[in-house]
TORKOL-4160 file (C-alpha; in steps of 0.2 Angstrom, whole numbers, padded with zeros to 4 digits, m for minus):
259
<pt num="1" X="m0192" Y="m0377" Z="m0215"/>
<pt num="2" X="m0180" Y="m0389" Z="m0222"/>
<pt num="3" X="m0160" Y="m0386" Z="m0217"/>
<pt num="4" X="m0145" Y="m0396" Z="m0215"/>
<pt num="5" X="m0141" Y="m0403" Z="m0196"/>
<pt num="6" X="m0126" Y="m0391" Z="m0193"/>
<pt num="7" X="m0140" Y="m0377" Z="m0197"/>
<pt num="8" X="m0150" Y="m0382" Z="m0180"/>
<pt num="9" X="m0137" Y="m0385" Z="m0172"/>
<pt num="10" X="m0132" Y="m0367" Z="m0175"/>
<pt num="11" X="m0150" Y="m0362" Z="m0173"/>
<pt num="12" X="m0149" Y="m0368" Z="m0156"/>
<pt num="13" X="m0133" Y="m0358" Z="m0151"/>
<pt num="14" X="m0139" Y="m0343" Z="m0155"/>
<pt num="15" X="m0154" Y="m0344" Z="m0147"/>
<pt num="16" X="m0144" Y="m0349" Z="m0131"/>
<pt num="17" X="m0135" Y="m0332" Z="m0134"/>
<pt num="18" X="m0152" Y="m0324" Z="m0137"/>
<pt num="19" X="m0158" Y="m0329" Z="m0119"/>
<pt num="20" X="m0141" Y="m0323" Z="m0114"/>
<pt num="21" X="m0143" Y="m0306" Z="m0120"/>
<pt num="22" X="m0160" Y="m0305" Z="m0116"/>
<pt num="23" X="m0160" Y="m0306" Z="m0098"/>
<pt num="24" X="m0141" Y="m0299" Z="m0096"/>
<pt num="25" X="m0144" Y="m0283" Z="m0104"/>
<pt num="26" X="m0164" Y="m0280" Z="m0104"/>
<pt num="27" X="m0162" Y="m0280" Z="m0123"/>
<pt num="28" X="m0156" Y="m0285" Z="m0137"/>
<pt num="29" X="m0165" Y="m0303" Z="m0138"/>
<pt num="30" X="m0167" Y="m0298" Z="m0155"/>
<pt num="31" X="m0154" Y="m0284" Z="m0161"/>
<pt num="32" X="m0139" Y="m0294" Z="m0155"/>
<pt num="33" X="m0144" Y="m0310" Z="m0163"/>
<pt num="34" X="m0155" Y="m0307" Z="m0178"/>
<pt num="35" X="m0139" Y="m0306" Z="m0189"/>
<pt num="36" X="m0133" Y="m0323" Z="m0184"/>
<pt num="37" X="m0150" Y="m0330" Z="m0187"/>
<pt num="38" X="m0152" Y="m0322" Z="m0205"/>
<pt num="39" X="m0134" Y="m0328" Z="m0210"/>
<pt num="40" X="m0139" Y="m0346" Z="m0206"/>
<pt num="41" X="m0157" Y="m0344" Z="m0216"/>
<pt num="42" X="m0163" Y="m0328" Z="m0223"/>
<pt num="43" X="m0180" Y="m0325" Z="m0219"/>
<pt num="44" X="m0186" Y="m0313" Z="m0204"/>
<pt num="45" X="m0202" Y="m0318" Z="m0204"/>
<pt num="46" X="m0199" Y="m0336" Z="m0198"/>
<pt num="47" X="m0186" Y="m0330" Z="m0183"/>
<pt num="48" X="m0196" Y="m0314" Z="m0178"/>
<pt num="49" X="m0211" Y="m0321" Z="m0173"/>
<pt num="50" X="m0201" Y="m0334" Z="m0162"/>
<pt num="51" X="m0192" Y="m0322" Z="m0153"/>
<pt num="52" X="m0204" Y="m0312" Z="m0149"/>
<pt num="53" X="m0214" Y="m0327" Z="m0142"/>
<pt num="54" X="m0200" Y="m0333" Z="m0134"/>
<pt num="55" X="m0200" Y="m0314" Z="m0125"/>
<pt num="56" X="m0218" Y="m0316" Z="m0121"/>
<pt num="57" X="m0213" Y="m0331" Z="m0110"/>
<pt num="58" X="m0197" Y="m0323" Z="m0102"/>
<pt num="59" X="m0202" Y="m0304" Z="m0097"/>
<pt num="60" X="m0215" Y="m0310" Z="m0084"/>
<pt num="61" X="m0203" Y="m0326" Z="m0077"/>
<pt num="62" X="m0189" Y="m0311" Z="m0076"/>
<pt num="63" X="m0201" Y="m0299" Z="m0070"/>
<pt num="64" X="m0207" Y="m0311" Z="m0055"/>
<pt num="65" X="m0192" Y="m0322" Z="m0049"/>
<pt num="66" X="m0177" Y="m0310" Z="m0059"/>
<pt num="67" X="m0179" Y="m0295" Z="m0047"/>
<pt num="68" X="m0164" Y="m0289" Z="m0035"/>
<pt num="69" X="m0165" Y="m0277" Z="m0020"/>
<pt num="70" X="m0161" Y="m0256" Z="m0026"/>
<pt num="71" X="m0151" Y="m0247" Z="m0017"/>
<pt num="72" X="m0152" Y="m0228" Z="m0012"/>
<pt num="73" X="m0140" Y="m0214" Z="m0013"/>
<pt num="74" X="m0132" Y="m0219" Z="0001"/>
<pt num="75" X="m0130" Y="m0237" Z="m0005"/>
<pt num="76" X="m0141" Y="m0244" Z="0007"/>
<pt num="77" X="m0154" Y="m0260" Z="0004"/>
<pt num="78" X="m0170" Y="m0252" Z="m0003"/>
<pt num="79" X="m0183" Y="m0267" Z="0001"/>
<pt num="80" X="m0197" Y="m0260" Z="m0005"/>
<pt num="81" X="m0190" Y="m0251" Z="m0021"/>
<pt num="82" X="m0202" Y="m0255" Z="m0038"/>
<pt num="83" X="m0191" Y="m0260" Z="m0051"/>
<pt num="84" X="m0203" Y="m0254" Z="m0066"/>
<pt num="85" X="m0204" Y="m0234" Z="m0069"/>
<pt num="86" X="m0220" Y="m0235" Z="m0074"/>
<pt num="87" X="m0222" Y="m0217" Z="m0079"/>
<pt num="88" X="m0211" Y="m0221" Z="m0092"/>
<pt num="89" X="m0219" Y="m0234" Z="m0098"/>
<pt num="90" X="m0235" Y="m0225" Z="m0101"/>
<pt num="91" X="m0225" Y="m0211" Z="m0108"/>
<pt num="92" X="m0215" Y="m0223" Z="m0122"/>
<pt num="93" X="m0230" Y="m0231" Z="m0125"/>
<pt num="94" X="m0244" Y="m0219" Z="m0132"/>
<pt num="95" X="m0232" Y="m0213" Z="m0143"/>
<pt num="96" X="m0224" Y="m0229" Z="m0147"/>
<pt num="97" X="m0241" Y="m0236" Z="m0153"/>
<pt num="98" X="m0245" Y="m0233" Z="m0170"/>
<pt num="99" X="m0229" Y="m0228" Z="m0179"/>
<pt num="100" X="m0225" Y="m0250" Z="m0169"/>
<pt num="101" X="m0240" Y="m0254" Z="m0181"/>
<pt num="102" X="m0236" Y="m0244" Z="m0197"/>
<pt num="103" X="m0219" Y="m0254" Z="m0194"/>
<pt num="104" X="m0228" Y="m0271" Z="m0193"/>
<pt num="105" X="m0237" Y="m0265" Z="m0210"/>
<pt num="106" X="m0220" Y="m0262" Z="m0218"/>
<pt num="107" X="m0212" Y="m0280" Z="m0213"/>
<pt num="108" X="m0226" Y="m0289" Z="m0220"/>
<pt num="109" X="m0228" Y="m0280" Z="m0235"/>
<pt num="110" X="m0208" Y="m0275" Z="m0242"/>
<pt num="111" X="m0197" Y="m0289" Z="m0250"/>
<pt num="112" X="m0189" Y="m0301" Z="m0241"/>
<pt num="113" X="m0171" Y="m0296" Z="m0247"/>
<pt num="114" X="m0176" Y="m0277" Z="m0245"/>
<pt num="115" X="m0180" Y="m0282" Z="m0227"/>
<pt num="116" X="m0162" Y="m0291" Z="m0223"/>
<pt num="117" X="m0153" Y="m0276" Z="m0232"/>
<pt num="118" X="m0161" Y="m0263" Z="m0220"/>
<pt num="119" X="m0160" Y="m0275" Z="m0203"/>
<pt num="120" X="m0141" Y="m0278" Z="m0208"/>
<pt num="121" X="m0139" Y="m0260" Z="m0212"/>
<pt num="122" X="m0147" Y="m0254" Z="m0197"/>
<pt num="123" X="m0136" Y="m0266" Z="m0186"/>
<pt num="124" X="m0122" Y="m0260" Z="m0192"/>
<pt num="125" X="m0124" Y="m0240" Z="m0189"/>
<pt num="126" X="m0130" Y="m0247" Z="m0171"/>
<pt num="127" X="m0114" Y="m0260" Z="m0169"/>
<pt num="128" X="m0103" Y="m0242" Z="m0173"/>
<pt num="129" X="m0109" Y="m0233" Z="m0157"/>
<pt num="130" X="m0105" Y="m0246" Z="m0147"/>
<pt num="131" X="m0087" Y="m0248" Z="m0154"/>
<pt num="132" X="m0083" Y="m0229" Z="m0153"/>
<pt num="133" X="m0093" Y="m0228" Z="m0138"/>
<pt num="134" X="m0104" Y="m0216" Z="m0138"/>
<pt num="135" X="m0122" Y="m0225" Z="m0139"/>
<pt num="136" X="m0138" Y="m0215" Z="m0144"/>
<pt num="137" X="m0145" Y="m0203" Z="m0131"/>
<pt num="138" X="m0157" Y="m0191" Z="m0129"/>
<pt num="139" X="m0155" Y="m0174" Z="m0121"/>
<pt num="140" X="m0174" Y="m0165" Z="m0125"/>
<pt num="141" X="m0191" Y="m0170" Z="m0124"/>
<pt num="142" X="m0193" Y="m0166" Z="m0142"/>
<pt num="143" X="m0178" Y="m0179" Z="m0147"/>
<pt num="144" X="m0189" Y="m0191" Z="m0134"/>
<pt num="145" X="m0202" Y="m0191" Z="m0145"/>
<pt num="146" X="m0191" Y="m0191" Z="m0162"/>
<pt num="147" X="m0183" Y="m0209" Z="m0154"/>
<pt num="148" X="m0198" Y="m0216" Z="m0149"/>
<pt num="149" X="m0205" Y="m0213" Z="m0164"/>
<pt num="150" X="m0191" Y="m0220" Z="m0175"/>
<pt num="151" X="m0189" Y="m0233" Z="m0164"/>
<pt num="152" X="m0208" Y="m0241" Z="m0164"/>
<pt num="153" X="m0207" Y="m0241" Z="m0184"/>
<pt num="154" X="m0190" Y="m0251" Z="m0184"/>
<pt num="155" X="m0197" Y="m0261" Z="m0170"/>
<pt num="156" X="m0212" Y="m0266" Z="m0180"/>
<pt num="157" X="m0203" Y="m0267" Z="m0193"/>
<pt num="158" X="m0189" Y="m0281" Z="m0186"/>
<pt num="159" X="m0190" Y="m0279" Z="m0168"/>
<pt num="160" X="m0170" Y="m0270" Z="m0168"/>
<pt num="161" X="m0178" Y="m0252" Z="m0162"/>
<pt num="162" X="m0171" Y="m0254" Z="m0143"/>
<pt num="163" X="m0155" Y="m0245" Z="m0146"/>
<pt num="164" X="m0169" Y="m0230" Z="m0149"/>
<pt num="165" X="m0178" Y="m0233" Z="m0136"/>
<pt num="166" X="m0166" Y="m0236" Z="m0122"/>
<pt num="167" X="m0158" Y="m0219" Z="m0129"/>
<pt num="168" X="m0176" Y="m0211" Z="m0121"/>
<pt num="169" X="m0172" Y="m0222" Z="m0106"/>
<pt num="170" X="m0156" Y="m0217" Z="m0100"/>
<pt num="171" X="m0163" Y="m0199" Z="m0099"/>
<pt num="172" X="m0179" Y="m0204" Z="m0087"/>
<pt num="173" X="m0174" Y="m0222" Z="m0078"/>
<pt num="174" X="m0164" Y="m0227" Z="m0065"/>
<pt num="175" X="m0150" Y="m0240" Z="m0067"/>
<pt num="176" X="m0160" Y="m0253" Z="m0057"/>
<pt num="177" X="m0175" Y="m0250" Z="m0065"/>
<pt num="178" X="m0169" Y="m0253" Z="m0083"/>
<pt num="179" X="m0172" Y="m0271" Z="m0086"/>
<pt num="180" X="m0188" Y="m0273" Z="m0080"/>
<pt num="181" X="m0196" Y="m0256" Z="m0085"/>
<pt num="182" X="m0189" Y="m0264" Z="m0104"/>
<pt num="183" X="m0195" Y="m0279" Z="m0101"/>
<pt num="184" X="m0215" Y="m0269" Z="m0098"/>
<pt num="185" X="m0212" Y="m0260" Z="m0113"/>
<pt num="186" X="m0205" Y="m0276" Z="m0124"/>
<pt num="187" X="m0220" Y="m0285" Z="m0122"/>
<pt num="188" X="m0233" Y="m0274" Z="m0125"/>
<pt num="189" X="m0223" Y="m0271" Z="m0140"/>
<pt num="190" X="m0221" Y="m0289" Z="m0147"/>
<pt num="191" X="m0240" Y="m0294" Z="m0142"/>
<pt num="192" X="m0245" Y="m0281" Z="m0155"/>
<pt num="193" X="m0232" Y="m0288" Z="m0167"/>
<pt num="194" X="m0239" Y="m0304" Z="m0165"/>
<pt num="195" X="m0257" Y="m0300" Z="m0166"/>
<pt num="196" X="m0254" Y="m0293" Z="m0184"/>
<pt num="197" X="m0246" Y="m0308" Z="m0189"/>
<pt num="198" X="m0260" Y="m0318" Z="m0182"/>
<pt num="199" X="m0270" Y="m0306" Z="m0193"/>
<pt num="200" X="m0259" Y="m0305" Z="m0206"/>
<pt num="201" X="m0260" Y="m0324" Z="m0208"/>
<pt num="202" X="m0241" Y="m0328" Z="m0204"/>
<pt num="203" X="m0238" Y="m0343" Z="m0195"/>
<pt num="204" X="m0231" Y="m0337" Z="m0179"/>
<pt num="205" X="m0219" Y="m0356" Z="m0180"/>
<pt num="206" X="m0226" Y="m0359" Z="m0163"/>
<pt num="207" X="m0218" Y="m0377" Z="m0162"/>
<pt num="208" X="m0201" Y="m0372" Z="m0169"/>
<pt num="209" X="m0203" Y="m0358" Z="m0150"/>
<pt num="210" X="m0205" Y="m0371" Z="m0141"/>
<pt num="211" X="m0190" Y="m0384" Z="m0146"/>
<pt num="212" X="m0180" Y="m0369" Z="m0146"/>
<pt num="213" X="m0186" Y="m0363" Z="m0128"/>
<pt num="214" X="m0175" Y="m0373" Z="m0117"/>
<pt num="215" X="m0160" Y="m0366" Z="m0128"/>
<pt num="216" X="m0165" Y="m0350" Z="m0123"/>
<pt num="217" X="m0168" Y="m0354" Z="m0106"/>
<pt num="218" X="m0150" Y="m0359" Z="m0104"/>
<pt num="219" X="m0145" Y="m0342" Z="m0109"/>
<pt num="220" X="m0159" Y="m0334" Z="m0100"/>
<pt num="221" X="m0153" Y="m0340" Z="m0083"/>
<pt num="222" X="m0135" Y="m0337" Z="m0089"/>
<pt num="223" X="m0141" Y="m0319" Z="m0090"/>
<pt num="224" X="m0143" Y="m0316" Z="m0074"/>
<pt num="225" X="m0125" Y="m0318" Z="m0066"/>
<pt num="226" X="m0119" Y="m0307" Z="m0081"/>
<pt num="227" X="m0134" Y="m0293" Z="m0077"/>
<pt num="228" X="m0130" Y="m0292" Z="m0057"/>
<pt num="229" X="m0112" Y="m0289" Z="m0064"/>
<pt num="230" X="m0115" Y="m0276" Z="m0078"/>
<pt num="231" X="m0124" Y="m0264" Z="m0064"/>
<pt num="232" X="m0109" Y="m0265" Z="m0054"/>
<pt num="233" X="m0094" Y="m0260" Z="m0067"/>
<pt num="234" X="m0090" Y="m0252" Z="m0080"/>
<pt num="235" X="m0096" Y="m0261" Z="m0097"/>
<pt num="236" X="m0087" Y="m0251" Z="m0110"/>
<pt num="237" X="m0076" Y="m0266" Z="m0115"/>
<pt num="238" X="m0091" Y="m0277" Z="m0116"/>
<pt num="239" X="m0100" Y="m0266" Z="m0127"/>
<pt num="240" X="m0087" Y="m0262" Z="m0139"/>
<pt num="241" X="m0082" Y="m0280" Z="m0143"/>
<pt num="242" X="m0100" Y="m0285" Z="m0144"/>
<pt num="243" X="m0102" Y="m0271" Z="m0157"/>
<pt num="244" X="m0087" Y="m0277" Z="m0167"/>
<pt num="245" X="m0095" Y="m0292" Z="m0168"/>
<pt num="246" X="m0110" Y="m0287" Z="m0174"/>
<pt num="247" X="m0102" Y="m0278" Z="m0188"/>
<pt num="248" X="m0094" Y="m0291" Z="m0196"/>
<pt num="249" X="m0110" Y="m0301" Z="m0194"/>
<pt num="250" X="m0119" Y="m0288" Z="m0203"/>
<pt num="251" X="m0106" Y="m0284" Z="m0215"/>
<pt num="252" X="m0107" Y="m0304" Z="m0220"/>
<pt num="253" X="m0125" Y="m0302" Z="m0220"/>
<pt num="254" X="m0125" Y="m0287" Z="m0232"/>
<pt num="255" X="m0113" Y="m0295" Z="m0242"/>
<pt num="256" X="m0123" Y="m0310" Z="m0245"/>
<pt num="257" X="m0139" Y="m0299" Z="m0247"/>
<pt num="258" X="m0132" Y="m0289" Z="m0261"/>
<pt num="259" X="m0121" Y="m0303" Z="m0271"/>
């Protein structure tokens, strides 16, 4: 891929906000930074399989050293608490499967402009409940179902379906469980992604992860601080400029799309 320096340049600042986001939130590696990447060069298939590589390498790291002590109803140290709600994971999962491969299917199959039209499109509608501050959430098992489902087929499809799935997750996991038990989740979901480019024959840019891994890293570790933070106030405001943000970046994105 040939590109001007300042491109890298801002290549390498957006995966620093990448790492950021990753670890801060438990999502939104992608969904938060997927916008900036495509404004800076179009093509989803070259970023995708990077960040979700990148993933693959910071979900465990997080998992093993990232983990804080939970507290019970009474506040009180909670040593022993597991910080993964497995059940949920097994739950998300079988019916995650498939409709995350018919997703993968439809990436590597549709248009490359058709693809940047929905992710922009799909960015924005998500950007909008975070600036009027009501996120997607469901309140039935058969809505569970309807997000997980929708949520796996945009996930395949360009790895922005957590909005979906965390809208199951608020409903079944508690606030100290939420990063990690997403971070369970992510993987499995990006390990089939990238074994269907494998198959698929896309080049999964292995080289281009790893001189863009330390950038991450830098906003990995950043992440941390901010996550301890989150848990412990209220982060309306934070959401709400984040998703102002992230409509204008995919109202540029569209624009440049569709002209």
């Amino acid at each position: 891929m040939e590109l001007y320096w300042y491109q890298y340049a801002l290549i390498a600042i957006v995966f620093i906000w990448s790492g950021f986001v990753r670890s801060g939130l438990g999502f939104g590696g992608a969904l938060f930074t997927i916008p900036f990447l495509l404004l800076i060069h179009d093509d989803p298939l070259f970023f995708l399989p990077i960040i979700s590589i990148h993933l693959l390498f910071f979900a465990p790291s997080t998992l093993v050293f990232g983990k804080r002590k939970a507290t019970d109803g009474q506040n009180q140290p909670a040593a022993d608490a597991n910080t993964v709600n497995w059940r949920f994971v097994r739950f998300s999962l079988a019916i995650m499967f498939i409709p995350k491969l018919v997703g993968v299917v439809g990436l590597i199959v549709l248009p490359t402009e058709l693809m940047n039209s929905i992710i922009f499109f799909l960015i924005a509608g998500y950007s909008m409940t975070y600036i009027l501050g009501r996120p997607l959430q469901s309140s039935s098992l058969t809505f569970d179902i309807v997000f997980l489902v929708i949520g796996a087929y945009i996930s395949g499809t360009s790895l922005v379906g957590g909005p979906m799935v965390i809208a199951v997750a608020l409903r079944h996991i508690k606030p100290f469980q939420f990063r990690d038990t997403l971070f369970v989740i992510w993987t499995v979901l990006v390990s089939i992604k990238l074994a269907a480019f494998v198959w698929a024959g896309i080049s999964l840019n292995f080289v281009a992860a790893l001189y863009l891994l330390p950038f991450a890293g830098i906003g990995h570790f950043i992440g941390f601080g901010a996550h301890e933070r989150l848990l412990r106030q209220d982060s309306k405001k934070f959401y709400r400029i984040l998703g102002s943000i992230l409509f204008c970046a995919s109202g540029a994105g569209l624009y440049q799309v569709l002209s």
